[in-house]
C-alpha positions in Angstrom: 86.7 118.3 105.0 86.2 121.1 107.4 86.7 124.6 106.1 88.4 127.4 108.2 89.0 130.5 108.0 91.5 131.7 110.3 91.8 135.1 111.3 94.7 136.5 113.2 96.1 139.5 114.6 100.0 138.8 113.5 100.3 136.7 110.7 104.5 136.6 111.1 103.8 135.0 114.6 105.1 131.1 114.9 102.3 130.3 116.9 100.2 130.6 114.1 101.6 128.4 111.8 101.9 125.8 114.6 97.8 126.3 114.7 97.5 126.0 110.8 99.6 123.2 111.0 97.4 121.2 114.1 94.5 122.4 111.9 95.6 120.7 109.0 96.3 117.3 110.8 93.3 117.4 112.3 91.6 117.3 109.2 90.6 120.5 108.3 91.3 123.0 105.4 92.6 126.2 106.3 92.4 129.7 104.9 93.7 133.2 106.3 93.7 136.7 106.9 95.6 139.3 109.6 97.5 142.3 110.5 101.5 141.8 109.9 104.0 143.2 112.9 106.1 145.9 111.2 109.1 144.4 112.3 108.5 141.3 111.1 108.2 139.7 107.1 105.5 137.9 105.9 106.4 133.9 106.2 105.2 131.6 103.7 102.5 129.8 105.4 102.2 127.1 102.4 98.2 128.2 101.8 96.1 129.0 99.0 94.9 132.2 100.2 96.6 134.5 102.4 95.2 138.1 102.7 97.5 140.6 104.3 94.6 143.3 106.1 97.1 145.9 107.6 100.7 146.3 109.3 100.8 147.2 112.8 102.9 148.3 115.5 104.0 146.5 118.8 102.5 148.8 122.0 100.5 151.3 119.5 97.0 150.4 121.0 95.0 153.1 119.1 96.9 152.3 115.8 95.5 149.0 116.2 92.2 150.0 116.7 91.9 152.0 113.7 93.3 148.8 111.9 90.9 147.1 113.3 87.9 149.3 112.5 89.1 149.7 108.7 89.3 146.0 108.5 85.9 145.3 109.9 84.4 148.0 107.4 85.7 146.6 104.4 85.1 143.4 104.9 83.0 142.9 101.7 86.0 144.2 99.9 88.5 141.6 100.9 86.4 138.9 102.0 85.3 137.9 98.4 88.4 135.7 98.3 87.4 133.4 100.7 84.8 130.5 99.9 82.4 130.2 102.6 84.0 128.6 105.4 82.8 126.0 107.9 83.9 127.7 110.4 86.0 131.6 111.4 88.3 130.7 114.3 89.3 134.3 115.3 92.4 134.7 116.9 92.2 137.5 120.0 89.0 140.1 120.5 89.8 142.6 117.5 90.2 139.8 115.1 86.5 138.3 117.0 85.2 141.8 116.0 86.1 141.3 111.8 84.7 137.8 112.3 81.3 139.0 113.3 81.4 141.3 110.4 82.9 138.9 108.3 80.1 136.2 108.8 77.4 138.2 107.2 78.9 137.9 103.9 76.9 134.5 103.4 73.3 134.1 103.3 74.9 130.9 105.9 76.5 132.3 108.5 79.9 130.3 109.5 80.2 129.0 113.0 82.7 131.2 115.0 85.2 130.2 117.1 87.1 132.7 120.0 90.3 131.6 120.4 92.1 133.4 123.4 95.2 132.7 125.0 96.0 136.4 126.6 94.1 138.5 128.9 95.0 142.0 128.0 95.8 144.4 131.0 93.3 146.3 129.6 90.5 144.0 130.1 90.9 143.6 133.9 91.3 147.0 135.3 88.7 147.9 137.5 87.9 151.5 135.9 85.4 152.5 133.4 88.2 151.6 130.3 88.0 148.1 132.5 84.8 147.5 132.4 83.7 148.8 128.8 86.4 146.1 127.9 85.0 143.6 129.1 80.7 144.2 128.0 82.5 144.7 124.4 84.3 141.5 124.8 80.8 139.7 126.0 79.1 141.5 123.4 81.3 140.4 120.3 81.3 136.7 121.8 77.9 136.6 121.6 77.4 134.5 118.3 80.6 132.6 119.3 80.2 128.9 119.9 83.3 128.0 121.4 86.3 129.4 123.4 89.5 128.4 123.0 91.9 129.2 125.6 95.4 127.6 127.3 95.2 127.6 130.8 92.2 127.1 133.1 93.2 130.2 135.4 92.0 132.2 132.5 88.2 130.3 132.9 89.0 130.6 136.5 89.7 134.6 136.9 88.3 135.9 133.9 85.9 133.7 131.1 83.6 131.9 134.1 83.2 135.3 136.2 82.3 137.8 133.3 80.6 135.1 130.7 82.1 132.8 127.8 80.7 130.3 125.2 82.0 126.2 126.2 85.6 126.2 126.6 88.2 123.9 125.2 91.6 123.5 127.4 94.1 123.2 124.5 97.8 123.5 126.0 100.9 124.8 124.5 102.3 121.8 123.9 105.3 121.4 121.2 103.8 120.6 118.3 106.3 119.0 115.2 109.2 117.9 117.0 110.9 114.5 116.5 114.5 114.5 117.7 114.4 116.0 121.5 117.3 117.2 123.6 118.9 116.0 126.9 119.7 118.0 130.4 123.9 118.3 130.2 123.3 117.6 134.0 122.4 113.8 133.7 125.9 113.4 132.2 127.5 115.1 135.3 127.9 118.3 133.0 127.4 121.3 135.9 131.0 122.9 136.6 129.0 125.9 135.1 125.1 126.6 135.6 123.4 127.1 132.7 120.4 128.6 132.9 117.6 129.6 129.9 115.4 132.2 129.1 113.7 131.3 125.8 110.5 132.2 124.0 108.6 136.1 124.4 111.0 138.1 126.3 109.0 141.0 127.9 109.5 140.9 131.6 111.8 143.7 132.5 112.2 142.3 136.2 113.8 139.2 135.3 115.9 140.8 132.9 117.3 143.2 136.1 117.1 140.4 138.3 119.0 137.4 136.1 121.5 140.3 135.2 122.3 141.3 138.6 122.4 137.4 139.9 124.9 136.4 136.9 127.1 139.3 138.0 127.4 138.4 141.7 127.8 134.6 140.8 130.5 135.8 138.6 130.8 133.0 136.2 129.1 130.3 138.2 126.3 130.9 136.5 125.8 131.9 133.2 122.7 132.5 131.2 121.0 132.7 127.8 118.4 134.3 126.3 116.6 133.1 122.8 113.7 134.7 121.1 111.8 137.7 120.5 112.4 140.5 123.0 109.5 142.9 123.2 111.4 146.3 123.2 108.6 148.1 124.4 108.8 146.4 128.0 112.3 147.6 128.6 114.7 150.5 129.1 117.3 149.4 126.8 117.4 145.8 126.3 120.1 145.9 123.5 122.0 147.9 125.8 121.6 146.1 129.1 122.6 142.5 127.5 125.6 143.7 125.9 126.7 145.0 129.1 126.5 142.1 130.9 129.3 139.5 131.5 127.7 136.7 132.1 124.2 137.2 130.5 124.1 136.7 126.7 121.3 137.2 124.2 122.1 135.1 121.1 118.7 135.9 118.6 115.4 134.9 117.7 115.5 130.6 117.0 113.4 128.8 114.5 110.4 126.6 115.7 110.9 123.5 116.1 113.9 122.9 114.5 116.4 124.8 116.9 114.4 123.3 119.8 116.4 120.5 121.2 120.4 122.8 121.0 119.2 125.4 122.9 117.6 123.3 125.6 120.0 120.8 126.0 122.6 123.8 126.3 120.9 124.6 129.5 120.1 122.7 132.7 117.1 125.6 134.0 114.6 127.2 132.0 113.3 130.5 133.7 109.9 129.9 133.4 108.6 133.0 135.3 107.0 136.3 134.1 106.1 139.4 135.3 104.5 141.1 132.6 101.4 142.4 133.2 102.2 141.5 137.2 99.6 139.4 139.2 97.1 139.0 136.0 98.3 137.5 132.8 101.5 136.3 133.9 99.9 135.0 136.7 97.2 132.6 135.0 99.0 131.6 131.5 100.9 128.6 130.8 103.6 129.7 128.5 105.1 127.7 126.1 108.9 127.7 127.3 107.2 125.0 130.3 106.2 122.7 127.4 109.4 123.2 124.9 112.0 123.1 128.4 110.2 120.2 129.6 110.3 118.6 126.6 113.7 118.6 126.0 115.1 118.3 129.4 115.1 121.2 130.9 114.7 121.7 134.6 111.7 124.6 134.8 111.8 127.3 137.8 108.6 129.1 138.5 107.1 131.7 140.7 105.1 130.6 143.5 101.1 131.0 143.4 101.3 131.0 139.7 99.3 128.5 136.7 102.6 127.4 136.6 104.1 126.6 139.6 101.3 124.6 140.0 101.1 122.9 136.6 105.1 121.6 137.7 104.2 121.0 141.0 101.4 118.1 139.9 103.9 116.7 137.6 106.4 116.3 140.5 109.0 118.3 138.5 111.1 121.8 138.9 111.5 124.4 141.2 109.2 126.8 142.7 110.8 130.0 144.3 108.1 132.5 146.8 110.3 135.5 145.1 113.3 136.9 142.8 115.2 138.7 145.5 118.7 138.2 144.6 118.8 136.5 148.3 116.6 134.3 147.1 118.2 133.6 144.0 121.9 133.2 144.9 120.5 130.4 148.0 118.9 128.5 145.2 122.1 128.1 142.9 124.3 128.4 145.2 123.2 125.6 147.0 122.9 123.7 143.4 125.3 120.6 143.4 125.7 118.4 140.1 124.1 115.6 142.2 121.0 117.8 142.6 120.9 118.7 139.1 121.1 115.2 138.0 118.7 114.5 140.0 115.7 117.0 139.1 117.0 116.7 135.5 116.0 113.0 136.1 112.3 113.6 137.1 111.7 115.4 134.1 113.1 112.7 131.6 111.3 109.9 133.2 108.2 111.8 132.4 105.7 110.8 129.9 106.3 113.3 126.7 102.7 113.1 125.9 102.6 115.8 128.8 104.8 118.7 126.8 103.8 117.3 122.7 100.6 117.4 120.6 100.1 114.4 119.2 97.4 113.9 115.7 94.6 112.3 118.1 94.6 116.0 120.1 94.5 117.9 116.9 91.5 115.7 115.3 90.0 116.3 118.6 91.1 120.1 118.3 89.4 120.5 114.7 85.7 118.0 116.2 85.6 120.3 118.6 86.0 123.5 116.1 83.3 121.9 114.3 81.1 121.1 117.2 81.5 117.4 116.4 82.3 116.6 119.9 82.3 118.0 123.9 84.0 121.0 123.9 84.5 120.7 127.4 87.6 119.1 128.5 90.2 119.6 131.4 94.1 119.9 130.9 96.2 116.5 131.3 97.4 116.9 135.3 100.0 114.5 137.2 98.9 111.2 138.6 
């Protein structure tokens, strides 16, 4: 059985207990070390040996440097209770950093694996921060052997222009669901829009701009919000969505479990992001496309993004050029319950092998880890 050792910048984040969990049903054997959020506990992530490195704090950039640096120089310390892995799959560029350290602890060096499915702002400005950012990224993938990234925008605008080991494609797909939910609309349910927005909440603009458009649709429309806002991105977000009458932000949900109510609640899922504008939120795939989809929810996206065009081959959603509120109030205002059957239709009839990870992509997943197998493959597109 494979050994990995997993190394991640927030061990409280679900996404990583979704990656254990593939890791595991690939066939693999997984240990783990990280930082831990300070707003967040410690969940029990049902492994042998969890090692806690350091807490740190959401937008404190230099806090986690030093983290990072104290972790990398005491890695002899902490890393005598791991056995010798197979293989360190490193979670983001600091935790790539500990790995390289990490590795010299056996006269065998582990393979290492880079997985990455953010581009930091930092990394693509066009200053001398910019560009030291990105030689020290190409410098600490160096003895990588594989990438592992979400969305082929990111090969596209970043990996293939400034250098990157072999790449494997692995999407966001729901991973652990069995009982999925159903668009209200495809029962004629649409007297009220519902509309979601579900998952990391850190776009400030579509906060102001779903706020304003549930005000002026005065009841027409009314809209949710689930998950983890990122405080940090916004005036007063506590503030803003108690004030609003038609815009209500009901708490973080549990993976996968709550998956299928809060979709089927909701005919639209906002699937559109301006955080870290024209970069990031431009190239990612973000995982409320794959859990809406999923479940029956009818996605909205920006045009010129990954994901307008990742709905777009499927045949499925709603691409907007904008989020003027012109814009916005044309879309739902013109939105009869005969259209909303009928996009909520061309998602169901959709193949759910698009939006859920199946065991055959996680044993492919862990070959690939292992370098068992191609590490190059491309993303499932429409027929």
């Amino acid at each position: 059985m494979l050994r990995i050792l997993y190394l991640v910048f927030n061990l409280a984040d679900p996404a990583v207990a979704r990656r254990i969990a593939q890791f595991q049903l690939g066939g693999a054997s997984v240990q783990i070390a990280g930082f831990r959020r300070s707003d967040a506990t410690l969940p029990d992530l049902g492994l042998d040996t969890v090692i806690e490195l350091d807490i740190t704090h959401d937008g404190r950039m230099l806090h986690r440097v030093f983290a990072t640096a104290r972790a990398s120089y005491t890695t002899r310390a902490w890393g005598k209770a791991f056995a010798r892995p197979d293989v360190i799959v490193a979670r983001n560029m600091e935790m790539l950093a500990i790995a390289n350290r990490l590795r010299a602890l056996w006269p065998e060096p582990p393979r290492v694996v880079y997985e990455c499915l953010d581009i930091h702002r930092l990394m693509l400005r066009q200053d001398g921060l910019g560009k030291g950012m990105r030689s020290m990224e190409q410098r600490l993938m160096r003895p990588a052997e594989l990438l592992l990234t979400s969305s082929p925008a990111f090969l596209k605008n970043h990996f293939d222009i400034h250098g990157a080991p072999p790449a494997l494609l692995i999407e966001n797909k729901v991973f652990g669901l069995e009982e999925f939910g159903r668009n209200p609309g495809l029962d004629n349910d649409a007297e009220t829009i519902q509309l979601g927005w579900f998952g990391a909440l850190r776009c400030h603009k579509s906060l102001t701009a779903l706020d304003s458009l549930s005000r002026v649709m005065n009841g027409k429309l009314e809209i949710t919000l689930r998950g983890r806002p990122a405080r940090t991105e916004f005036t007063d977000f506590d503030g803003t969505t108690e004030a609003a009458p038609h815009l209500t932000y009901s708490g973080v949900y549990c993976y996968p479990d709550e998956l299928a109510p809060i979709y089927s609640a909701v005919h639209f899922v906002w699937a559109i992001d301006f955080f870290e504008e024209g970069q990031n939120s431009k190239w990612l795939l973000p995982n409320r496309i794959y859990e809406g989809c999923l479940n029956g929810a009818i996605p909205i996206a920006l045009a010129g993004t990954e994901t307008a065009a990742f709905i777009q081959r499927l045949g499925i959603g709603l691409v907007i050029p904008d989020t003027e509120q012109s814009t916005l109030l044309n879309l739902f205002e013109s939105m009869t319950p005969d259209r909303i059957r009928s996009l909520a239709q061309a998602v169901a009839d959709l193949d759910r092998a698009h939006f859920l990870c199946n065991a055959d992509e996680c044993r492919t997943l862990v070959d690939a880890i292992a370098g068992r197998s191609s590490a190059h493959t491309q993303l499932e597109v429409a027929a």
